[in-house]
N, C-alpha and C positions, 0 to 999 in steps of 0.2 A: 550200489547203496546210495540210494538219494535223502536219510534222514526222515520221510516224511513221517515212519513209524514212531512216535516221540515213547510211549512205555505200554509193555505187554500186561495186561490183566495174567495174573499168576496164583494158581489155588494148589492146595496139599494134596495129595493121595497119599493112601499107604500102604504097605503090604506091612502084615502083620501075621504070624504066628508064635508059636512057640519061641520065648526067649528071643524073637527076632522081630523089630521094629523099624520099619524105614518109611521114611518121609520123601517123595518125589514131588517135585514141583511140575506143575503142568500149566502151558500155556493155556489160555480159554479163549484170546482173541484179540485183537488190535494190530491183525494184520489178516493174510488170504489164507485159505481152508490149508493151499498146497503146501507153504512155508509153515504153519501152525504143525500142521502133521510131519514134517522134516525134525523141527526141532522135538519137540513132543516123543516122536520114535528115536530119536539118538540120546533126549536126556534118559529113556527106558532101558536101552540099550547098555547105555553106560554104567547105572546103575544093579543092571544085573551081572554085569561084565565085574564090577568092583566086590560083588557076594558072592560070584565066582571063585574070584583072587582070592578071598577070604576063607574058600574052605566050604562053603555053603555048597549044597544041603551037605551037613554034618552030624550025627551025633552029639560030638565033641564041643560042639557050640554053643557057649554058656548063654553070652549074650550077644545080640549082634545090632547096633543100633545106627543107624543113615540119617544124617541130616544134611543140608543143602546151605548154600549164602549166596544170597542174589548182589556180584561184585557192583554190577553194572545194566540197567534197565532204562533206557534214554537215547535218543538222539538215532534211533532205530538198530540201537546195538543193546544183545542181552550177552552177558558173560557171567557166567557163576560159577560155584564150585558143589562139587556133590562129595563125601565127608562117611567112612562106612569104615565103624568102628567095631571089632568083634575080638571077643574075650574065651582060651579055650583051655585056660589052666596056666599056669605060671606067673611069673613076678606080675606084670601087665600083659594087656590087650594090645592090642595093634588098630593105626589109625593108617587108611590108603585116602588119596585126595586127590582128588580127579576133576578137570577141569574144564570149560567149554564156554568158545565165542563167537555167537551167531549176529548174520544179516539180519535182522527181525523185520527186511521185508522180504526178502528169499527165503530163508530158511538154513542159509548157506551156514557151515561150519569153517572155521575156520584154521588152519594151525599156524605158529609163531611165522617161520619164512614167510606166510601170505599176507602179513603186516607190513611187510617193506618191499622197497624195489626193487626189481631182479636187478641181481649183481651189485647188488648193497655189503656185501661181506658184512652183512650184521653179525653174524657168530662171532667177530672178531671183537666187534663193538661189542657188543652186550656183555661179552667174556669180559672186557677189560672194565668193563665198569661193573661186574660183581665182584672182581678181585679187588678193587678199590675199597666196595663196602664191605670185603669181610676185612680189610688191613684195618678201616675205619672204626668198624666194631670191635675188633681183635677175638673175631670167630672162634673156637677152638677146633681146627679141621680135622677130621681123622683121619688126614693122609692130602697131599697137595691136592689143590681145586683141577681136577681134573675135567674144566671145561663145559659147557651144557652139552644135554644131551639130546640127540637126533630127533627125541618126541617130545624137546623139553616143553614142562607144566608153568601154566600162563596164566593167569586172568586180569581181564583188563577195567582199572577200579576208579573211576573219574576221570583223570587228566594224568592219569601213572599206567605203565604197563609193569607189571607183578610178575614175576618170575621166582619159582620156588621149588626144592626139592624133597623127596622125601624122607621119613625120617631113616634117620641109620645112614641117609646115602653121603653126607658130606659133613654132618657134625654128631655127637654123640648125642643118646635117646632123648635124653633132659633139657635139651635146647629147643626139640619140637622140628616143626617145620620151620625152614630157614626162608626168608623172604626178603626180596632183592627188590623194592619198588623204586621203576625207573621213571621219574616225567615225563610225558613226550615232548615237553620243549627240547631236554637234551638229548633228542636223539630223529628230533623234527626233520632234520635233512635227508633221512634214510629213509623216513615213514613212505607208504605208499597213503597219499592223502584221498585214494577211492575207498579205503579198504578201512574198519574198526577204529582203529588208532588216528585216521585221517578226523573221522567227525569229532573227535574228543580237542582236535586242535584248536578249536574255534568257538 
């Protein structure tokens, strides 16, 4: 990751039928064809993978609506979230959030571990400083914080790295998605400063 990429050009697609609307965002350029199409087929990939979860193709599927949040577009790092909401009878619908942090001059994807130094015992760090902000908050947990999870959900939103779970999974429905946004000053000594979280230091 050398930064040169400063922000990717990003347009909508959609797949659209029946009761089903989703919005994909798609690279168009400001970096090579090969990293363009890496990212481009994993944010596809993702996206079908989340209307999958959801039940799709359904019957049952009243509504099903996808939209996306571009966290982070800068410094030759893209991170966003992709957002696929579907409705198929009962009190509510269900929201899945799914997340992704690319090299925007590789193409490279990244997950949480590959943010910091090998042998960083970050899980330990980063556990202890969400239990801090749910004591801060005075969360309502639904049962003790039982720690991040092995595929834990990331995106990285300026000069914070954003950790969040989904719903149902640690506090009750009405609270939403719970979000843990961390600075990376406090946590600068772990970072691997080659990697996402490195360019955001400076």
């Amino acid at each position: 990751m050398n930064g040169q990429t400063l922000m990717l050009p990003i347009i909508i697609a959609n797949i659209a039928q029946d009761h089903v609307k989703i919005n994909v965002p798609v690279v168009t350029g400001g970096t090579n064809p090969g990293a363009k199409q890496k990212i481009n087929d994993l944010i596809m990939e993702q996206t079908r993978s989340l209307m999958k979860e959801q039940g799709y193709p359904s019957p049952d599927i009243r509504e099903m609506d996808g939209t996306f949040e571009i966290k982070t577009n800068q410094r030759g790092v893209l991170s966003l979230s992709l957002l696929n909401y579907a409705f198929a009878g009962g009190a509510h619908g269900n929201t899945l959030q799914k997340s992704l942090t690319f090299d925007a001059d590789t193409g490279r994807s990244y997950s949480l571990g590959e943010l910091f130094k090998p042998g960083s015992d970050y899980e330990k760090r980063l556990n202890r400083i969400i239990e801090a902000q749910i004591k801060a908050r005075d969360l309502p947990l639904l049962e003790k914080f039982p720690g991040m999870a092995k595929d834990q959900d990331f995106y990285i939103a300026d000069k914070s790295l954003v950790l969040y779970f989904p719903l149902y999974a640690i506090v009750p429905y009405a609270w939403g998605f719970p979000y843990f946004p961390i600075s990376v000053y406090e946590i600068q000594d772990i970072i691997d400063e080659e990697g996402p979280l490195g360019e955001m230091l400076y």
